[in-house]
Structure formats: structure tokens, C-alpha cells
N, C-alpha and C positions, 0 to 999 in steps of 0.2 A: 714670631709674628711682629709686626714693625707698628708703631704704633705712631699715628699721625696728629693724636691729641693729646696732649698732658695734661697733669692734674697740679695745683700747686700754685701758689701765686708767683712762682720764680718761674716757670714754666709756660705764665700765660703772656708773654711777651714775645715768647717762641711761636707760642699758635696765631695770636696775631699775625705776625709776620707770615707764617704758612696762607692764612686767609687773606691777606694783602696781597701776595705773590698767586693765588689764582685768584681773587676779582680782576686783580689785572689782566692775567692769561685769559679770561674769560672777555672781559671788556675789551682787549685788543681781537681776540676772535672774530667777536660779533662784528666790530667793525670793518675787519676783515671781508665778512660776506659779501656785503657794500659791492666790493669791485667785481663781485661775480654778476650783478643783475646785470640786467639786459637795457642795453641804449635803445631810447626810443627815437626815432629817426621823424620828423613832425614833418608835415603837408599842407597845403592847402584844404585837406580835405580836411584837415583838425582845426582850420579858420573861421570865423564869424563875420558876418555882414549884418551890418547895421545900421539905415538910415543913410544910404551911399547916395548921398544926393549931385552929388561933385560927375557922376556918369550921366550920360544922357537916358541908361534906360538900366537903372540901378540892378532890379532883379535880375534880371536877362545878363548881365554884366556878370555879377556875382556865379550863377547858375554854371554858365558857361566857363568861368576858370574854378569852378570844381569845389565851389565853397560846403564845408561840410554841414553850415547851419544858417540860415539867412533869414531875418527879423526883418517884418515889416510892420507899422503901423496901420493898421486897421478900424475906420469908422464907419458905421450903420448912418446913412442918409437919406431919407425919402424910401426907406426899404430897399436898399442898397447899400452893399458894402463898398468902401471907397477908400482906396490905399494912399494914405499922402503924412507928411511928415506932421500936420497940424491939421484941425477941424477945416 
């Protein structure tokens, strides 16, 4: 039987080294995995709009090239809501 731990003060500078030599094997592993995920390829449709005031018809702009999330400003007026970048 082989024995991978020893006993002994002269001996525990061996087992260190044993446990040096696989955290490392382990830590370069892990890191390893890394190259296996998967590239995420981003779109328009992962974009945000927000407050596009620089278009003439900011929603409708956004909407239309495919934005995946589009914020507007919204205030309550006279019992109406009214979308504008300030009261």
C-alpha cells in the first residue's frame, strides 16, 4: 500500500509539498473550465433606452430597432399620465 501521508516532523515537509502540488493541479483546473463556457454573443435586444430625447419620436425610435428595455418618464397630470423627461 503506498502511502501519501507521513507521519514525523522530517516528513511534514514532504506532505506539504504533496498538498502544494495538488492546490495547484486543482487551481489550474478550475481555471481551466473558464475556456469551456459559452460566449455570449449581445444584441440590441440586451440594450436599454433611456430618456432618448436627441430622436424625434424617442419610443417609436427605440421600439423599432429592437431595444430589449425602454424607460420612460412618467407623470400623473390633471388625471392623466404624461410622458416627458421633466414635470
Amino acid at each position: 500500500m503506498i502511502k501519501t501521508f507521513f507521519t514525523g516532523t522530517r516528513n511534514f515537509i514532504l506532505n506539504m509539498f504533496i498538498l502544494k502540488k495538488l492546490f495547484c493541479f486543482l487551481f489550474v483546473a478550475i481555471l481551466s473550465l473558464n475556456g469551456f463556457a459559452q460566449q455570449r454573443n449581445y444584441t440590441v435586444a440586451d440594450a436599454h433606452a433611456h430618456n432618448d430625447y436627441e430622436h424625434p419620436i424617442p419610443f417609436y425610435t427605440a421600439w423599432n430597432a429592437g431595444f430589449g428595455s425602454i424607460e420612460a418618464d412618467v407623470f400623473p397630470v390633471n388625471g392623466i399620465l404624461l410622458v416627458s423627461h421633466s414635470k
